[in-house]
C-alpha positions in Angstrom: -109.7 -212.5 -142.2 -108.5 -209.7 -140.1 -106.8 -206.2 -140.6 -104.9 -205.0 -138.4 -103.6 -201.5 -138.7 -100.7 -199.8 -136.1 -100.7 -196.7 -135.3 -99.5 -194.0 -133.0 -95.6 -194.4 -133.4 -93.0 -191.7 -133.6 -89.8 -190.4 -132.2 -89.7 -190.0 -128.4 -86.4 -188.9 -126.3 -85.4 -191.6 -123.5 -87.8 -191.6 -120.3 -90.7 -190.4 -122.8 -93.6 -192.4 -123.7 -95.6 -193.5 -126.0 -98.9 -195.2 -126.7 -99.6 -197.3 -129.7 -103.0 -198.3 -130.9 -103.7 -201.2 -133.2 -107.4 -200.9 -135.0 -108.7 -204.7 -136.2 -111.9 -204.6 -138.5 -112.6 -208.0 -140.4 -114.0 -210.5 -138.0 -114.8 -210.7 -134.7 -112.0 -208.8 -132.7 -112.8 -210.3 -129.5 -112.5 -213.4 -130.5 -108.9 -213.1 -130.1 -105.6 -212.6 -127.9 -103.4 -209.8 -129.1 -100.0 -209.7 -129.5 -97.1 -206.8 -129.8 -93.8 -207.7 -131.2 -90.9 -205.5 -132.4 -87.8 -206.0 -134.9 -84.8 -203.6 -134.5 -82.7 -203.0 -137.4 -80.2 -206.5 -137.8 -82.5 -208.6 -135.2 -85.4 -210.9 -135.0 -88.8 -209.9 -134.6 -88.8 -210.7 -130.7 -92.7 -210.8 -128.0 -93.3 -207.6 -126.5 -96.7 -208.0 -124.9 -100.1 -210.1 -125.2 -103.6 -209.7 -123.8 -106.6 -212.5 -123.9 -109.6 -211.9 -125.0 -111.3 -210.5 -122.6 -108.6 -208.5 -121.6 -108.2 -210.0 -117.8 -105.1 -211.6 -118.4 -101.3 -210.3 -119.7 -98.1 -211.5 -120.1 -94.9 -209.1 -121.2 -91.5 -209.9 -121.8 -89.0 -209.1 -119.3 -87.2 -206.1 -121.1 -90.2 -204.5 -121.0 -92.2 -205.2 -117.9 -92.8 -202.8 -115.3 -92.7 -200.0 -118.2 -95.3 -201.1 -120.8 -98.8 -202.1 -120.4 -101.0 -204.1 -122.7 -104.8 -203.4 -122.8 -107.6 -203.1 -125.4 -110.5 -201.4 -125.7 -113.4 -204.5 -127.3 -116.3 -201.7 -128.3 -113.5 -200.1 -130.4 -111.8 -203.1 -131.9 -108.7 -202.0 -130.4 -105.3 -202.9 -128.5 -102.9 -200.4 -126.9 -99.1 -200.6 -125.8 -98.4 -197.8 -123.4 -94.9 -197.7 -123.1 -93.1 -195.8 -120.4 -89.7 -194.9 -119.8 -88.6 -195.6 -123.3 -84.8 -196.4 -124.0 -82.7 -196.7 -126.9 -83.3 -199.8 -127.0 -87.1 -200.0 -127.4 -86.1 -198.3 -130.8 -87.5 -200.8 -133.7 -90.7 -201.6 -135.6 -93.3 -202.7 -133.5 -96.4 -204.9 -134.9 -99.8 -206.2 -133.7 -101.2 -209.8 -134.0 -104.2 -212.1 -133.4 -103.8 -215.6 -131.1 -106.0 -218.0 -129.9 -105.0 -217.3 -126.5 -101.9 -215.4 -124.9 -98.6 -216.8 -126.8 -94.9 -215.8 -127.4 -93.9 -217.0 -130.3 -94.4 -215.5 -133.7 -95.7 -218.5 -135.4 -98.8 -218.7 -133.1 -99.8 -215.6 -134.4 -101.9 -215.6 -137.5 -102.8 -212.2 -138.3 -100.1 -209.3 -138.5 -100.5 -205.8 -139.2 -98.0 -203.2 -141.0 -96.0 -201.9 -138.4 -95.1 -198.7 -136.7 -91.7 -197.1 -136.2 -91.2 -195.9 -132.8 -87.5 -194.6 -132.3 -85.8 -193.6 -128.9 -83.6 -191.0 -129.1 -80.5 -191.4 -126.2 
């Protein structure tokens, strides 16, 4: 079993940034690939981002590369999601997951945390 818990989400005006953290305790955290997916209001939960294991390898979706970066911190049982240059559109509730490797699809993913709103204000 893992726990995953979000954190660091908030309201932002467009062009800001933000950084999320996601803390795992349970087993062993780098035993895993990461994942961070969002759901806006109305949509599906749709891949942002996902790091291996070792953190030497990443893979983002289109919307979002070249403005958010994936990376995690092992000793601290912890992923990121800088995200720069936010838009209105980034607004939604964005999760954390555990993988065995980097994947894109939410049923590869096995553990999920809460969540953590971030909204873009235009």
């Amino acid at each position: 079993q893992v726990q995953l818990v979000e954190s660091g989400g908030g309201l932002v005006q467009a062009g800001g940034s933000l950084r999320l953290s996601c803390a795992a305790s349970g087993r062993t955290f780098s035993n895993y690939a990461m994942g961070w997916f969002r759901q806006a209001p109305g949509k599906e939960r749709e891949f942002v981002a996902a790091i291996n294991w070792s953190g030497t390898s990443t893979y983002y979706a289109d919307s979002v590369k070249g403005r958010f970066t994936i990376f995690r911190d092992n000793a601290k049982n912890t992923v990121y999601l800088q995200m720069n240059s936010l838009k209105h559109e980034d607004t939604a509730v964005y999760y954390c997951a555990t993988a065995p490797g980097i994947r894109t699809r939410e049923y590869e993913y096995t553990y999920w945390g809460q969540g953590t709103q971030v909204t873009v204000s235009s």
